[in-house]
C-alpha positions as a Markdown table, in Angstrom:
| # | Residue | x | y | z |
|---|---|---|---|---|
| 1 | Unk | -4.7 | 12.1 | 31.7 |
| 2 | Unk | -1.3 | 10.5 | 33.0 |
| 3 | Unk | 1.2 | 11.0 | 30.2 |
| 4 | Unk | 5.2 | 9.3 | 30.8 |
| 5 | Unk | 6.1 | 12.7 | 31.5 |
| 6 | Unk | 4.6 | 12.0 | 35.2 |
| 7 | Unk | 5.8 | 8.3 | 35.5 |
| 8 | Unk | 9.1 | 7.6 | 37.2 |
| 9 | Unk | 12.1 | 7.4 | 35.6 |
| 10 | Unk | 13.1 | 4.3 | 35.1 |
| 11 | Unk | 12.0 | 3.7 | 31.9 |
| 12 | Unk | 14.2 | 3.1 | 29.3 |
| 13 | Unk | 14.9 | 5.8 | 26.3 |
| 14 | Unk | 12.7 | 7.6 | 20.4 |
| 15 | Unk | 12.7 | 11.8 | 14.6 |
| 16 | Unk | 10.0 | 10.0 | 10.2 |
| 17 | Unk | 11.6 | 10.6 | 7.0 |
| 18 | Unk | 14.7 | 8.6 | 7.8 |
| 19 | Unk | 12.9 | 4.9 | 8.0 |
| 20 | Unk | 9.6 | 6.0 | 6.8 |
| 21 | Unk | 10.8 | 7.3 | 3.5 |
| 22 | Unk | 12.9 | 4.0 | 3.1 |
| 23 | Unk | 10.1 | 1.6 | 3.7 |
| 24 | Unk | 7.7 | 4.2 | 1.2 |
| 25 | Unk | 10.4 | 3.6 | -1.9 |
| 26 | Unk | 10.0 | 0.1 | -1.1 |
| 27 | Unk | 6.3 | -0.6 | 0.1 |
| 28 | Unk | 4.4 | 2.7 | -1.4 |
| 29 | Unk | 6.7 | 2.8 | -5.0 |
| 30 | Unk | 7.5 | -0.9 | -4.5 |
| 31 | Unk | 11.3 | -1.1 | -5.6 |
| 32 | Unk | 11.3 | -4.7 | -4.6 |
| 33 | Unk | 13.2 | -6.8 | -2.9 |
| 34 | Unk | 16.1 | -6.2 | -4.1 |
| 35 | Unk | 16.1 | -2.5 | -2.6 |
| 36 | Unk | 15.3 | -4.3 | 0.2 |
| 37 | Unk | 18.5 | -6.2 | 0.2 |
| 38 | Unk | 20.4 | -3.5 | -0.1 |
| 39 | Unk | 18.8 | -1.6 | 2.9 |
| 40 | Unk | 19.5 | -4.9 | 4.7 |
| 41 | Unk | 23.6 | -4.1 | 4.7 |
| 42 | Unk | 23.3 | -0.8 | 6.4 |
| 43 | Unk | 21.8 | -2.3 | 8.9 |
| 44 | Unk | 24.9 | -1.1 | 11.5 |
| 45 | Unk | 24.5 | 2.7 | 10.3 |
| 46 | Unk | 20.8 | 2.7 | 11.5 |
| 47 | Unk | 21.4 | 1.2 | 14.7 |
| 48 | Unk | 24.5 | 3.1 | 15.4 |
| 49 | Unk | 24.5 | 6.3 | 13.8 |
| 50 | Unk | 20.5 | 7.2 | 13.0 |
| 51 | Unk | 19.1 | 5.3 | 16.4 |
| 52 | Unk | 18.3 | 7.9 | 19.3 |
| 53 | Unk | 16.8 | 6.6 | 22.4 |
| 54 | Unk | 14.9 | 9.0 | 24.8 |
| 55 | Unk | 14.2 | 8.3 | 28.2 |
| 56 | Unk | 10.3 | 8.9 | 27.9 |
| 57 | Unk | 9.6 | 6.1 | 25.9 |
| 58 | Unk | 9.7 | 2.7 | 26.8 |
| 59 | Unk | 11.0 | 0.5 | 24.2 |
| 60 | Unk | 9.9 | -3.0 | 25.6 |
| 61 | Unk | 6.4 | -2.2 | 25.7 |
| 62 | Unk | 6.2 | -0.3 | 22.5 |
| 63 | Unk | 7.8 | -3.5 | 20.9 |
| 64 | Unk | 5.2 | -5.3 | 22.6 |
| 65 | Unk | 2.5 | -3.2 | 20.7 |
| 66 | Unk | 4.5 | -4.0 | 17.6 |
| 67 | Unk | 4.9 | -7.3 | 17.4 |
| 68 | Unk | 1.1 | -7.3 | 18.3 |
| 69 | Unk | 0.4 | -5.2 | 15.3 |
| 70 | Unk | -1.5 | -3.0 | 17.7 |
| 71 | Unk | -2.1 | 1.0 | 16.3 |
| 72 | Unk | 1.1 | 2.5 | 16.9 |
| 73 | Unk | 1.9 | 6.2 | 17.2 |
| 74 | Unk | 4.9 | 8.5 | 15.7 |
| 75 | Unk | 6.1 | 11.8 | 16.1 |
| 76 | Unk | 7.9 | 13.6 | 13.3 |
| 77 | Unk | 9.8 | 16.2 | 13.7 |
| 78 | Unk | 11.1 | 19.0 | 11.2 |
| 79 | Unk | 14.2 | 20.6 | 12.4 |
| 80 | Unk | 15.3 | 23.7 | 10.8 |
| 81 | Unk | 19.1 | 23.8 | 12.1 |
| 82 | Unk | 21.8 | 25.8 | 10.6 |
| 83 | Unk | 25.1 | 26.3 | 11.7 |
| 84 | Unk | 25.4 | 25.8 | 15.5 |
| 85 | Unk | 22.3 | 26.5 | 16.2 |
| 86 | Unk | 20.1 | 23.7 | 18.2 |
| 87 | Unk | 17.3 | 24.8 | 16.2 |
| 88 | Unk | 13.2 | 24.4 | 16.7 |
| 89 | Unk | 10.8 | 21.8 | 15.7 |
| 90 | Unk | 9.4 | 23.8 | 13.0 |
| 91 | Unk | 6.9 | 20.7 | 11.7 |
| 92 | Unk | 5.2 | 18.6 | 14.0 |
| 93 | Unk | 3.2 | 15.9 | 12.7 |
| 94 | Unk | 1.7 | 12.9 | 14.8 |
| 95 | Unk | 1.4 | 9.9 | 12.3 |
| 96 | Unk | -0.7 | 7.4 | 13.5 |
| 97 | Unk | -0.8 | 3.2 | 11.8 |
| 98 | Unk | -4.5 | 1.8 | 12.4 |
| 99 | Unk | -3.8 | -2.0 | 10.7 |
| 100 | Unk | -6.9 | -3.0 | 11.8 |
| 101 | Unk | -8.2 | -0.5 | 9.1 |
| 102 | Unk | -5.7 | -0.3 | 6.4 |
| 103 | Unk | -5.4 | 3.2 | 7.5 |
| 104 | Unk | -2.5 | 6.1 | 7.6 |
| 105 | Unk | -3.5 | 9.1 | 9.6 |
| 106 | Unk | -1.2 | 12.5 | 9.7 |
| 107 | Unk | -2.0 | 15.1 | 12.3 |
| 108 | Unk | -0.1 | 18.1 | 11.5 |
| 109 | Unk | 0.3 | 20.5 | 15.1 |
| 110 | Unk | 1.0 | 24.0 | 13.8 |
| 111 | Unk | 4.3 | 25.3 | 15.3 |
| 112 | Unk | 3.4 | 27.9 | 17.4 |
| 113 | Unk | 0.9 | 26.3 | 19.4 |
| 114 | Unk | 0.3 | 27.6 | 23.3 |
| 115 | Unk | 1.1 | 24.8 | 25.5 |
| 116 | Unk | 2.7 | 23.6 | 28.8 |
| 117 | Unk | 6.4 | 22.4 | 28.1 |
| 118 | Unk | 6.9 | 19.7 | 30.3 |
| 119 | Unk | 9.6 | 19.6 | 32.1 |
| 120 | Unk | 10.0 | 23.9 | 32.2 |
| 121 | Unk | 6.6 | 24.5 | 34.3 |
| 122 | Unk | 4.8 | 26.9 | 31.6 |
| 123 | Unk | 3.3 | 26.9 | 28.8 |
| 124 | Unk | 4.9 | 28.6 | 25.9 |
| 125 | Unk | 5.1 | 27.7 | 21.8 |
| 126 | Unk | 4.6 | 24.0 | 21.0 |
| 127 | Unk | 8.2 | 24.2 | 18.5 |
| 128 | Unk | 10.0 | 25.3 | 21.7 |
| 129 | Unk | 10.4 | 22.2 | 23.3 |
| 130 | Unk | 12.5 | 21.2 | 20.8 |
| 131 | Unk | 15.0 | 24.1 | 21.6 |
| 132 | Unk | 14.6 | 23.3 | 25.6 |
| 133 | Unk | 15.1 | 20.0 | 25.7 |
| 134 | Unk | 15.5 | 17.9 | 22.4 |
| 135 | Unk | 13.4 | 15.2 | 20.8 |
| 136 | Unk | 12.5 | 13.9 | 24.8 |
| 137 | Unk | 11.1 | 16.8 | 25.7 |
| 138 | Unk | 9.3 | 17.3 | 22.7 |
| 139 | Unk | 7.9 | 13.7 | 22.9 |
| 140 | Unk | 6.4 | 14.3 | 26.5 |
| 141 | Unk | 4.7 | 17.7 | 25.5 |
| 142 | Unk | 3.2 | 16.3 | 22.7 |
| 143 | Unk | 2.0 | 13.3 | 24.3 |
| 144 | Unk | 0.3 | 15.8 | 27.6 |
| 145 | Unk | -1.0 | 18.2 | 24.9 |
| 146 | Unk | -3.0 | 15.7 | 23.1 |
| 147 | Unk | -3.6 | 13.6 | 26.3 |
| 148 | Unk | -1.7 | 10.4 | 24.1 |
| 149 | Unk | 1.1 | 8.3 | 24.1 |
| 150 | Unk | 4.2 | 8.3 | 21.3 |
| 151 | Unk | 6.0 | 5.4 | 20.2 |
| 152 | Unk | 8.7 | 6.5 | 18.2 |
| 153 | Unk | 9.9 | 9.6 | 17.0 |
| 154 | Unk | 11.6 | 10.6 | 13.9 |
| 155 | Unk | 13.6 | 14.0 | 13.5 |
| 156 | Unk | 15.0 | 15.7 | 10.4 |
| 157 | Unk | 17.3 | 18.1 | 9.7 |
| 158 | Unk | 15.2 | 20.0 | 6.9 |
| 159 | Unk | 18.4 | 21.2 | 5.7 |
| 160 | Unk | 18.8 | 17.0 | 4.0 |
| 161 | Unk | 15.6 | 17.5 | 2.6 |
| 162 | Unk | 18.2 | 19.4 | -0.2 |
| 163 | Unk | 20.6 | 16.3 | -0.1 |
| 164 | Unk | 17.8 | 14.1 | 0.0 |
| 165 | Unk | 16.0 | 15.9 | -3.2 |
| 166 | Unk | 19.4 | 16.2 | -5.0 |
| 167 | Unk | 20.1 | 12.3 | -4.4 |
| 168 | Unk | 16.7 | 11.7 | -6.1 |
| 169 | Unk | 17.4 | 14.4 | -8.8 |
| 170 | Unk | 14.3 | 16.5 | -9.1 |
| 171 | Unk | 11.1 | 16.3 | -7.6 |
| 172 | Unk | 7.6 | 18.0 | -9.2 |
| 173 | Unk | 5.0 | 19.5 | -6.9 |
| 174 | Unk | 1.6 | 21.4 | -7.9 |
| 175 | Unk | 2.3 | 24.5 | -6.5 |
| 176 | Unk | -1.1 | 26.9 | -5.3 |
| 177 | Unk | 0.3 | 30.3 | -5.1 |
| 178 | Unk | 2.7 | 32.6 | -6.9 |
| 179 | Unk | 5.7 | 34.2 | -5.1 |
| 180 | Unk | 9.1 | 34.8 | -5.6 |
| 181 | Unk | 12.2 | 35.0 | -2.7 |
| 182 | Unk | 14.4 | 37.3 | -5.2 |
| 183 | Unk | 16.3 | 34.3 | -6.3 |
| 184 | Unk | 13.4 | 31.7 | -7.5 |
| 185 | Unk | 10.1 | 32.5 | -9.1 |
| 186 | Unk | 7.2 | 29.8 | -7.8 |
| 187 | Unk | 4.8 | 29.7 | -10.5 |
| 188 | Unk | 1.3 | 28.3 | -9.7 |
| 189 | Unk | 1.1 | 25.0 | -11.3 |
| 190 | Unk | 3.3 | 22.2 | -11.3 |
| 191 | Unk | 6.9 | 22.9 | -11.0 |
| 192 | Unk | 10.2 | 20.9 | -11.2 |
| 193 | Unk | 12.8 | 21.7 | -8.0 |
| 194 | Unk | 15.9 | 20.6 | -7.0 |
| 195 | Unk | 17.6 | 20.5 | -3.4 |
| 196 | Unk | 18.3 | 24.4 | -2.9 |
| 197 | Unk | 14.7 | 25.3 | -4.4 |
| 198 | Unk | 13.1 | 22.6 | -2.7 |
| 199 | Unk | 14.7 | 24.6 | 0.6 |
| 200 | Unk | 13.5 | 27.9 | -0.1 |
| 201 | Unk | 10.0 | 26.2 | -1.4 |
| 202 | Unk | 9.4 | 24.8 | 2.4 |
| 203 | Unk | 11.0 | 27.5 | 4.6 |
| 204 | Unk | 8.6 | 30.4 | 3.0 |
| 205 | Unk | 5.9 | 31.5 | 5.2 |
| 206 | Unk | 5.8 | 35.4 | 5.6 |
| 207 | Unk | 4.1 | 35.3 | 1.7 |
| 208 | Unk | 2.0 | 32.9 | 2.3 |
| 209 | Unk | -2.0 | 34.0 | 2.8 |
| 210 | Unk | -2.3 | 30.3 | 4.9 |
| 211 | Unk | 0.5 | 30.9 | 7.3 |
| 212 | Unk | 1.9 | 27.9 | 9.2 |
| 213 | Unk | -0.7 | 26.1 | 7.4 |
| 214 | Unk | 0.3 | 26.8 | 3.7 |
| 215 | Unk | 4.0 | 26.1 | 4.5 |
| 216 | Unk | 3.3 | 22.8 | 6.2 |
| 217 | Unk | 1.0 | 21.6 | 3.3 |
| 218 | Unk | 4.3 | 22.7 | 0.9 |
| 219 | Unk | 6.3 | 20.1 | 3.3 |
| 220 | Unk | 3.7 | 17.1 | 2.8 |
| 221 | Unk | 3.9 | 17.8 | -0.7 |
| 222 | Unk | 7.5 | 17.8 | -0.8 |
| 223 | Unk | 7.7 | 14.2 | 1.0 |
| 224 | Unk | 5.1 | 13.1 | -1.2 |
| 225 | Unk | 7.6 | 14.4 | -4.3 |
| 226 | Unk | 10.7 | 12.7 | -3.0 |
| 227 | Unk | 8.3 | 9.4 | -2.7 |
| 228 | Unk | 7.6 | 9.7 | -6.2 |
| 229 | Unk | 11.2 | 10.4 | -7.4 |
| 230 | Unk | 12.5 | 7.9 | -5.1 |
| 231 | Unk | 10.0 | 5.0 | -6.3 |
| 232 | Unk | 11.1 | 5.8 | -9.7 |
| 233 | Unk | 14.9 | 5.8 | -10.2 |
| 234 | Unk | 16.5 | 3.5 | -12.2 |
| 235 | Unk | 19.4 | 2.7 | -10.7 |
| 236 | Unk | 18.2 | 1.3 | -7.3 |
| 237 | Unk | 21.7 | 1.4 | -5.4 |
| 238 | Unk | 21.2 | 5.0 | -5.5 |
| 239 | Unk | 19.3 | 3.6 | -2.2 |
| 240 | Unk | 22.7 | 3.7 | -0.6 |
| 241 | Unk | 23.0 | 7.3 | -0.8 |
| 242 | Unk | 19.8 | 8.1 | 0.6 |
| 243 | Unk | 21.0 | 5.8 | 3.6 |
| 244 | Unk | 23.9 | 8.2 | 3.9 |
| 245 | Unk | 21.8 | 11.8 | 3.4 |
| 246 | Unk | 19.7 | 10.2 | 6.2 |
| 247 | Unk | 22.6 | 9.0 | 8.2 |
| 248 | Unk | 23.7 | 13.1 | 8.3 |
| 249 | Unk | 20.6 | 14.6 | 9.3 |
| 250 | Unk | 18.1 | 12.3 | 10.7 |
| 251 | Unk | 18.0 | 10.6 | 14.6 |
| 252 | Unk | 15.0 | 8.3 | 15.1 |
| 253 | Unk | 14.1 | 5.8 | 18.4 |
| 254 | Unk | 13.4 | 3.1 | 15.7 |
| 255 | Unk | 15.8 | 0.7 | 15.2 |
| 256 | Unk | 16.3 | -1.7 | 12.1 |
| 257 | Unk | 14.4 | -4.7 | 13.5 |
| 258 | Unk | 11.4 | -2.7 | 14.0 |
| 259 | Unk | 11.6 | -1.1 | 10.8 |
| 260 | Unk | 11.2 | -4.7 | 9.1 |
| 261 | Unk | 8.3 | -5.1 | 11.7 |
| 262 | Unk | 6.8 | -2.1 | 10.2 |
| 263 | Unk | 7.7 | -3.4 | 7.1 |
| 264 | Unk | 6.1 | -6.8 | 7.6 |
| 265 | Unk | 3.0 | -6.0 | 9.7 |
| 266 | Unk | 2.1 | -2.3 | 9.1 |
| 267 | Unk | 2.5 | -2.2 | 5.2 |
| 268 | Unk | -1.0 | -2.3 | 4.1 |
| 269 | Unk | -1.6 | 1.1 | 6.1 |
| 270 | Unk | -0.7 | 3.3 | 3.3 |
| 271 | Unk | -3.9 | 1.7 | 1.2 |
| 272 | Unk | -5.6 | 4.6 | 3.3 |
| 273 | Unk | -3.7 | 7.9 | 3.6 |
| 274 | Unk | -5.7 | 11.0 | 5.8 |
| 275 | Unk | -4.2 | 14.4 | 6.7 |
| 276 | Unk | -5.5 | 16.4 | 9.6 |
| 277 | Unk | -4.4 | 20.1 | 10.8 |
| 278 | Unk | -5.2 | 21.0 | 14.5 |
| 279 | Unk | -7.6 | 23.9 | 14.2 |
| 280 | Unk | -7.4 | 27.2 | 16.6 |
| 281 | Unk | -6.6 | 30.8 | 15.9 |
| 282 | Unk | -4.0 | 33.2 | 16.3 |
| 283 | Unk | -3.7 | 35.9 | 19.2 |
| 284 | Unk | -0.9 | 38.1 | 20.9 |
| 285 | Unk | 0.1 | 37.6 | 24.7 |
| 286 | Unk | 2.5 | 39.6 | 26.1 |
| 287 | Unk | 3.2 | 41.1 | 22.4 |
| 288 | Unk | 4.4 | 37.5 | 20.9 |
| 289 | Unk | 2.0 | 36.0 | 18.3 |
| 290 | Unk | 0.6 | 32.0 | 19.9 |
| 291 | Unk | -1.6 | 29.8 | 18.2 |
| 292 | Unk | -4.7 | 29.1 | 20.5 |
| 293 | Unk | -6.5 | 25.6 | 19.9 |
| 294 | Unk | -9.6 | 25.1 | 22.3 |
| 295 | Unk | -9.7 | 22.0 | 24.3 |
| 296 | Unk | -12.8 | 20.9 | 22.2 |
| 297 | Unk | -10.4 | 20.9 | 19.1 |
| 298 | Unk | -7.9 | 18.7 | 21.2 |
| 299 | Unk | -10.3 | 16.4 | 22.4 |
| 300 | Unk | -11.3 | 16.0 | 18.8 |
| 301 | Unk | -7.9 | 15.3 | 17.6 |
| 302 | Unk | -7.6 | 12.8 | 20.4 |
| 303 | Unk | -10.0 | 10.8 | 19.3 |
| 304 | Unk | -9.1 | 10.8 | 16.1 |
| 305 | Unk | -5.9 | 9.4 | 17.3 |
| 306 | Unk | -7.4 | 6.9 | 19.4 |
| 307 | Unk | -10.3 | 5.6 | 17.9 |
């Protein structure tokens, strides 16, 4: 299937918890307008400081598809960066708005998938594309791997999911299994975190019986957690802040006008929220550990997607 990776260059240059968390306090928790208000003066920090265009997705005809309220297709990305490092897209999660059905689908792609990297020739994990070649590159070998096209992207620094949380105050999650890193305990059960814990909470994997796909269910809950925390503070200017905490760690092709398109046209999607992990299994090439997914799984997936 012909993906932008193979179309010439000329099209113009798109990470989802900076916008989609914003319009979630206001649509999902319903804040109000006033929140919305307030979102309206920062208006020159998305644009300049949050907006990242990439030249594999062609704004003009995805605003087409938006101001048609056609289905519209987003890539998240979960960036664990520290220090100088570039980092890897350690969360991949195609979310997909069906307004003809009311209907909110995530498709979570587990990290070390075995695919082609566009744009190096071979096929190596799915999280490394990020490393090669930013959020474009990741876009295009998303989009061949799943034989689909992306709108937008979103990317987040998972180190502002600690800002982010803190901002909030606490969030509580229903944790499933007992462990401890030496410095928290993680009780099963509900459980109360603030930023730091929240951190350690979502970068655990090695303890976890599930893998990749324990720690990224531990990352929807944790959005789910700042959603609820968010919807429910008191003093709504706090909005501001998160605005900031985004501005530091999150990039996104979005830009503010098509948030309030999403916002006026795409709202009703979250009366229907599905989750979705790419199934495979884990092997060794070479010694290094891939994630295998058969191309009946990604035709599956696809249609998912597109139907």
């Amino acid at each position: 299937m012909e993906t932008r990776a193979n179309r010439k260059k000329s099209k113009k240059k798109w990470w989802l918890l900076t916008p989609l968390i914003i319009i979630f306090l206001i649509i999902v928790g319903g804040v109000g307008i006033y929140a919305w208000t307030i979102i309206n003066n920062v208006e020159k920090t998305v644009d300049t400081k949050m907006h990242e265009p990439v030249d594999s997705i062609d704004l003009q005809e995805v605003k087409k598809k938006l101001n048609a309220t056609e289905p519209l297709n987003i890539l998240l990305l979960g960036v664990d960066q520290r220090g100088n490092d570039k980092g890897r897209s350690d969360a991949l999660m195609v979310l997909t708005l069906k307004p003809e059905k009311d209907e909110m689908q995530i498709v979570s792609i587990p990290r070390d998938t075995r695919t082609l990297i566009v744009g190096e020739g071979y096929e190596d994990k799915i999280n490394h594309a990020y490393a090669f070649g930013g959020a474009d590159m990741s876009v295009q070998t998303v989009e061949n791997f799943l034989g689909i096209e992306l709108d937008y992207f979103v990317r987040i620094n998972m180190e502002g999911l600690k800002e982010l949380v803190d901002v909030v105050g606490t969030i509580t999650v229903n944790n499933e299994i007992e462990w401890s890193d030496g410095k928290y305990n993680f009780t099963k059960g509900p459980i109360e975190m603030d930023g730091e814990k929240t951190l350690a909470y979502v970068r655990m994997r090695k303890q976890d019986p599930a893998g990749d796909f324990g720690r990224t269910e531990r990352q929807r809950k944790v959005i789910a957690g700042i959603i609820d925390s968010g919807a429910n503070i008191a003093n709504v200017t706090k909005i501001h802040e998160v605005i900031e905490v985004m501005g530091n760690n999150m990039t996104t092709s979005l830009q503010f006008d098509d948030m309030k398109a999403l916002l006026d046209g795409y709202s009703d999607t979250r009366k229907k929220i599905t989750n979705y992990q790419v199934q495979g299994s884990g092997t060794k090439i070479d010694g290094i550990y891939y994630y295998i997914v058969p191309q009946e799984e990604v035709e599956k997936v696809r249609n998912m997607i597109q139907e």
